[in-house]
C-alpha positions as CSV (number, residue, x, y, z in Angstrom):
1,X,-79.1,-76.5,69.9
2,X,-77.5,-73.1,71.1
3,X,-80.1,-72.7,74.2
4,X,-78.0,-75.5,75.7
5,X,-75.2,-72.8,75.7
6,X,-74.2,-71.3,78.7
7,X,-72.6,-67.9,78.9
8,X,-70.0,-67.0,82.0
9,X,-69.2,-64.3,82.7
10,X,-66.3,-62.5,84.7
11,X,-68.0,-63.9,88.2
12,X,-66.4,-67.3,87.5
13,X,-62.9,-65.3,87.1
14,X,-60.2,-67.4,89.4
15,X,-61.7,-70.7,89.2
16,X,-59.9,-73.2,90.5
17,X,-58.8,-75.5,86.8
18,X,-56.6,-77.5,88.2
19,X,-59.1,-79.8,89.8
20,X,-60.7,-80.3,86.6
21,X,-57.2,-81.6,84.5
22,X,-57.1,-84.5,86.5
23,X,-57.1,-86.2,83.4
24,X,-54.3,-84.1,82.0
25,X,-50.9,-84.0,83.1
26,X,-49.0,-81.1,83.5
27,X,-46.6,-82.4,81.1
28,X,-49.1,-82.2,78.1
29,X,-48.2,-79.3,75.7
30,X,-50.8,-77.0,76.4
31,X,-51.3,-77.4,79.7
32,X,-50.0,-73.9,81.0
33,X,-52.6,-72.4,78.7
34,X,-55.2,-74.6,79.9
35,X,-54.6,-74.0,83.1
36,X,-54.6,-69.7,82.2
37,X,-57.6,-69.8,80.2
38,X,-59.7,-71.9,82.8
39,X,-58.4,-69.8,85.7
40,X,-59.5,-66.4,83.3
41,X,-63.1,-68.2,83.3
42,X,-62.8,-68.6,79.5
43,X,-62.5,-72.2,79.3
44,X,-63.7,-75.3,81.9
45,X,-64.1,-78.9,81.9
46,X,-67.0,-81.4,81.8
47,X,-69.5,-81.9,84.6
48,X,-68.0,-84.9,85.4
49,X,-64.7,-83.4,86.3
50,X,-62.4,-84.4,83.0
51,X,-61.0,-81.8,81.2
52,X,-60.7,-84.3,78.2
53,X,-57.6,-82.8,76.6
54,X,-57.3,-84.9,73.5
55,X,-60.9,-84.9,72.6
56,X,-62.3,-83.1,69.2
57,X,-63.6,-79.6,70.0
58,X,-67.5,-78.9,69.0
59,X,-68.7,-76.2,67.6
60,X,-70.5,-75.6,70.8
61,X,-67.5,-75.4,72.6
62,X,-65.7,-73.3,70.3
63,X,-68.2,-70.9,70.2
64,X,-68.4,-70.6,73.8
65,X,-64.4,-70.1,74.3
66,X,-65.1,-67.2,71.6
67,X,-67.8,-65.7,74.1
68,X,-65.5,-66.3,77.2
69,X,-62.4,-64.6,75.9
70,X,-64.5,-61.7,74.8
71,X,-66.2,-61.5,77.9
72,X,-62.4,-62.0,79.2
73,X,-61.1,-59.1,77.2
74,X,-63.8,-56.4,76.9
75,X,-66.2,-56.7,80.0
């Protein structure tokens, strides 16, 4: 299961998030966050352009946030 991880890396640094929380409002209480993680490149949505705010988070995922905001932090 973990080759289907992909690690970023500070070349996807100011990515556009906003397109991808179509399905979140800006209302939503962790929106601004959202919207600063995805922008750092730590965070992103699903291929097919949710974001998916109220979903569960995998362990996937989670691991791959932890990778981002290191890569975020230290690189």
């Amino acid at each position: 299961p973990y080759d289907s991880i992909e690690i970023t890396g500070k070349e996807e640094e100011n990515t556009n998030i906003e397109e991808t929380l179509k399905d979140m409002s800006s209302e939503h209480w962790a929106y601004e966050a959202v919207k600063t993680l995805g922008n750092a490149g730590v965070i992103n949505g699903f291929e097919d352009g949710t974001f998916r705010p109220e979903d569960a988070v995998t362990r996937e995922q989670f691991i791959k946030m932890l990778v981002g905001a290191f890569n975020a932090i230290f690189l």
